[in-house]
N, C-alpha and C positions, 0 to 999 in steps of 0.2 A: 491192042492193049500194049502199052509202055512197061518195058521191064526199068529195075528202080536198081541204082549201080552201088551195093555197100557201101566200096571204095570210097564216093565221093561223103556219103551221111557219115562215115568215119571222119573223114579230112574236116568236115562240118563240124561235128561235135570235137573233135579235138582242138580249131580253131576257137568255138565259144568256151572251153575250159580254160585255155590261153588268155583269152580275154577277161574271163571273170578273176584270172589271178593277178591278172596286170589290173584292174582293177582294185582288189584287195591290198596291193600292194602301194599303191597310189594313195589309199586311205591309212594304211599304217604309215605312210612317211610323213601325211599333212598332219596326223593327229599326234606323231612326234615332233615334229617342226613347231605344231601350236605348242605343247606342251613345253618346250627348251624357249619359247617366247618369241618364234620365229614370224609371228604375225602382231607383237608389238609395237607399235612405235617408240622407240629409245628416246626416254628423256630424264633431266637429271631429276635426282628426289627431288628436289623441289618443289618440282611442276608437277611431280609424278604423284604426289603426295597431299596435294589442294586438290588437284580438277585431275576429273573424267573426261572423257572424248567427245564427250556433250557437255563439258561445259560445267556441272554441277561441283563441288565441293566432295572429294572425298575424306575417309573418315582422319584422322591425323595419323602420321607416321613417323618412326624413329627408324634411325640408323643403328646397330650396333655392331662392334667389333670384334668377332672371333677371339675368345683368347682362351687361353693354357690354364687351368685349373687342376689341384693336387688334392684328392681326395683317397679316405683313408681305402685297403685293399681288404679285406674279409673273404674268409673261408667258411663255407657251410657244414656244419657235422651234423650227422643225425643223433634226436636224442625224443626222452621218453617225459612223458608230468606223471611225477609220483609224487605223494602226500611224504611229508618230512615226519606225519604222526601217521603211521599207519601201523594196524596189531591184530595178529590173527588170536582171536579171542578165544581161549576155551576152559576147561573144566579143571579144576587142581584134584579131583576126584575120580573113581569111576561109579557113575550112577544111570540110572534111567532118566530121560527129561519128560518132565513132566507139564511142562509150560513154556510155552514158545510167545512172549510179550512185543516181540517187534515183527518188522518184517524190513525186505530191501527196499534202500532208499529213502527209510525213514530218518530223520534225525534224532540224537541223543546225548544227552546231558550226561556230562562228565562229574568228575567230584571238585576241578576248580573253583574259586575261591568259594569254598565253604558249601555247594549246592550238593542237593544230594542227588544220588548218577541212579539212571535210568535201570530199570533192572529187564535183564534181553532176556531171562530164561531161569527157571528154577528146576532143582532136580528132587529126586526121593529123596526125603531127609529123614526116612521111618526107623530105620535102625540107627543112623545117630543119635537120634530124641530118644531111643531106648539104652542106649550106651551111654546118655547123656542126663538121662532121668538114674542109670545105673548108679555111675559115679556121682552124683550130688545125695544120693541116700546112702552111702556108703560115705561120705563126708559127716553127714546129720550121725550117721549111729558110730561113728569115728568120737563126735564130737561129745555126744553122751560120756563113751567110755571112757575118753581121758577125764572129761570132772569126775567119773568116781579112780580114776588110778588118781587124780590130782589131790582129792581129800584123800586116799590111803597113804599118799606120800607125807603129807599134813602130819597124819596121827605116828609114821611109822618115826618120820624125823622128831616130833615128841617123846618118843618114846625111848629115843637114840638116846636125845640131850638127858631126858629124864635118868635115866641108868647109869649114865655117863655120870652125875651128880654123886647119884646113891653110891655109884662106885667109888667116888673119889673120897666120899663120907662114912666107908666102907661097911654103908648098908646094903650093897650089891656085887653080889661074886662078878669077877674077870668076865666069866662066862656068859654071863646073864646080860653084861652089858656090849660085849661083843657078840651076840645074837641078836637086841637090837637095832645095832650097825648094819646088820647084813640085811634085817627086814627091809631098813629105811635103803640099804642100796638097792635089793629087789624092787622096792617100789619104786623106785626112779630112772628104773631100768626101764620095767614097765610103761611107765609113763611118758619114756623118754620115744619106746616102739609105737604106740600109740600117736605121739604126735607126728611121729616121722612118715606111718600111715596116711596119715589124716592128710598132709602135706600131698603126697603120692594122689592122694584121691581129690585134691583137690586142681593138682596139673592134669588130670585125668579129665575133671571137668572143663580146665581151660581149653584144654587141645579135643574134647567134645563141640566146643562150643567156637572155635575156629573151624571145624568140621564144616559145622551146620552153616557157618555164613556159608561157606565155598557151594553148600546146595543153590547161593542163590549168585546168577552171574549177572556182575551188573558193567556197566560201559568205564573203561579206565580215562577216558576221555573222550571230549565232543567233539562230534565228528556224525556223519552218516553209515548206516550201514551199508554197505556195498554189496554182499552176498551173506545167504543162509545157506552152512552146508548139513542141518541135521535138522528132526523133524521130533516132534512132541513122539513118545515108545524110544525112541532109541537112544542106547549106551553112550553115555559120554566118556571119555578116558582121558586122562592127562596127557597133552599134548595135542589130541585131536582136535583143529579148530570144528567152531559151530559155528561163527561170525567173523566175519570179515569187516575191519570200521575203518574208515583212513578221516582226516578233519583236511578237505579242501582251502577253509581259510589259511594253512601252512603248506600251500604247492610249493613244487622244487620244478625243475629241469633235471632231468639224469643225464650224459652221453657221456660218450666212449668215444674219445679221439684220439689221433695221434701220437704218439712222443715225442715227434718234431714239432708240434704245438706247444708243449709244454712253457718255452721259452717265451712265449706272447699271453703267460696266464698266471695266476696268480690272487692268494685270495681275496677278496673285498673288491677286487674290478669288478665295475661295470659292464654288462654285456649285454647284447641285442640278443631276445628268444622271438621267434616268431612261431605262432600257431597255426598250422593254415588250417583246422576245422573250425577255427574260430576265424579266421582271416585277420590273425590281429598278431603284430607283432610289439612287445613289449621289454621292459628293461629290467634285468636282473643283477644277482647280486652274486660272485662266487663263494659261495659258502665254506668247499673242501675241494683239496684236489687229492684223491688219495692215494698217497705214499708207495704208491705197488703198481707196477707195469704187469700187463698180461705178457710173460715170454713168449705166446705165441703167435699173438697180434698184433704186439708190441704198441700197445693201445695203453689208455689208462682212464681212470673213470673221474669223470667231474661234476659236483652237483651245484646247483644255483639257484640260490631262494628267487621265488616270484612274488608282485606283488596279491593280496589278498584277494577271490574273487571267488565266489561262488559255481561260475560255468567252466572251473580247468579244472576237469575227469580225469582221476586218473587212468595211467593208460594214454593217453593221449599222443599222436606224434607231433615233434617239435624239432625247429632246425634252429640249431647252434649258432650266432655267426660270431667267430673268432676272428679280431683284429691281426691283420699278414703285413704287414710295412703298407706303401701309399703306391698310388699309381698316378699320372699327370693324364687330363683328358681335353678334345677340344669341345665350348663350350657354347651354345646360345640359346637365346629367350624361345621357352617350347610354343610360344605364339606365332614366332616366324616359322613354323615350318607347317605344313600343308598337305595332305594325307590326299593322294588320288587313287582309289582304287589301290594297289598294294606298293603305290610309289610314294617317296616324299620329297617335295620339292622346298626351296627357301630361293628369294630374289636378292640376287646377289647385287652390291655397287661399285661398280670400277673406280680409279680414281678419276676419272674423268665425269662422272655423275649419271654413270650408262645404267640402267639396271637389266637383270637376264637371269632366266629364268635356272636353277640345277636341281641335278637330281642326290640327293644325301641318304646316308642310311644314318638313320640315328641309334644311339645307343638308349644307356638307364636315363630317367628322368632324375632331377635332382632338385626338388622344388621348384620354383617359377624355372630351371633351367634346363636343357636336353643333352645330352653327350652325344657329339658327330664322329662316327667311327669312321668314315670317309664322304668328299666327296666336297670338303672346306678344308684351307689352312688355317691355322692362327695371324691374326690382323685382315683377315678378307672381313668383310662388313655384307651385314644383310639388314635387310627392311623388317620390320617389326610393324604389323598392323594395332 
């Protein structure tokens, strides 16, 4: 029986790892050599640009020139979509609610031109209507009383003038017709408490019946409602909202940016808002930039009407972009460049009419054009399929 020597099944397999890396090694320099154009034939566009290596007609191609482009620099702020109408709704009262008429995310009719507004909720109006029935019958028997002080005043001031006469004709003592006078001023006195009553009970009814609207709460404008924070049983109190409405068709942009921005803003400019829940970026308009820096973030707040659209929630996040001076970039047609697995290449032309293959990182796209952040000067030329 043959004994079997490690040693040498070592030295074996250490040889075929050797070899399989000389190997791998082999295939990564041909597949970079292919890829830099190192198995091309070099010939000028021309040629390069008709025929294939068979002969056939390839598709047509253009040259272009590398060149130096100035485009504008923008900074990103974060910022938020809020409704320009937005109102937390609630009770001028404190009452029970008794009727809960919408719900979230319904829409509602405002009092604009001339329609009549939705109504969200009504509360107990039991003891108004009784305070409200109080004072208008207390008007009615107000009103009785004065037409009789009204004809007492009638016969007291006849009775004045009358004595007044007799006196002057000296059918009537001093006395008799200065007792008169006092009637007819009591009765005018009278008359005069009475009306002033009557008056009393009749603001008693207005401000009754201001009352009684405020039982019924209706939408101060269109818009959606957003949230209900209170339920048919429960207390309503003045200030406590019960609804939430904001009107989408008047979105803003809110952010908070810098105070070193300030200097690039301004109100009625034009700005880029991009949404990214919506993937949509759009053009706004600066509405306010308001007057008050935060001292401690030394930030300041700017709002920017949006155009009209139904799907900006508020709430929403939204990026600002603020025009920063301009930057110069190098520039070519994003046709000529060529995605291999995580590389990108473009066919360069010498001035001799060589073409060869590079590798470039590209930047932002810019319409039909790309931005090459290295790996081209300006004036090299590349093929355009």
């Amino acid at each position: 029986m043959s004994e079997k020597n490690p040693g040498k099944e070592n030295k074996g397999a250490s040889r075929v790892q050797i070899r399989n890396g000389i190997a791998a090694l082999a295939a990564l320099i041909i597949l970079m050599l292919w890829l830099s154009g190192a198995f091309v034939r070099k010939v000028g566009p021309e040629s390069a640009s008709t025929k294939t290596a068979l002969g056939q007609p390839k598709p047509k191609q253009t040259i272009f020139r590398a060149e130096n482009k100035t485009f504008p620099l923008f900074i990103g702020q974060v910022g938020t979509i809020r409704s320009r109408s937005e109102a937390q709704v609630s009770s001028h009262i404190m009452a029970q609610i008794t009727d809960i008429r919408v719900q979230p995310g319904q829409w509602v009719q405002g009092p604009e031109d001339g329609q009549t507004p939705t109504v969200l909720a009504t509360l107990d109006n039991r003891a108004i209507l009784a305070k409200l029935g109080q004072a208008e019958s207390q008007v009615s028997a107000l009103g009785d009383a004065i037409g009789g002080a009204r004809a007492n005043l009638e016969k007291a001031q006849a009775d004045a003038d009358r004595y007044q006469n007799l006196f002057k004709n000296g059918a009537a003592t001093a006395q008799r017709a200065q007792y008169a006078r006092v009637q007819r001023d009591v009765a005018a006195k009278e008359t005069a408490r009475l009306e002033a009553q009557q008056k009393q009970a009749g603001e008693a009814v207005k401000e009754a019946r201001v009352m009684l609207s405020y039982t019924v709460v209706k939408a101060p404008f269109s818009g959606r409602v957003v949230k209900k924070l209170l339920d048919v049983g429960d207390m309503a109190s003045p200030g406590q909202p019960i609804f939430f409405i904001d009107s989408p068709s008047q979105a803003e942009a809110h952010a908070v940016v810098s105070e070193s921005l300030l200097p690039f803003l301004k109100t009625g400019q034009t700005i880029k808002v991009g949404i990214d829940a919506l993937k949509r970026t759009v053009k706004g308009t600066i509405r306010e930039i308001v007057p008050s820096a935060n001292p401690s973030t030394r930030t300041v707040l700017i709002k920017i009407t949006l155009p009209s659209s139904s799907d900006l929630v508020n709430g929403l996040f939204a990026r600002i972009y603020i025009p920063y001076g301009s930057y110069t970039a190098i520039v070519i047609p994003a046709r000529a460049v060529r995605e291999v697995g995580e590389l990108y290449l473009v066919d360069t032309v010498d001035s001799k009419g060589r073409t060869a293959r590079r590798f470039i990182r590209p930047g932002q796209t810019r319409g039909k054009l790309v931005e090459v952040l290295s790996g081209l000067k300006a004036g090299e030329e590349v093929l355009v399929p």
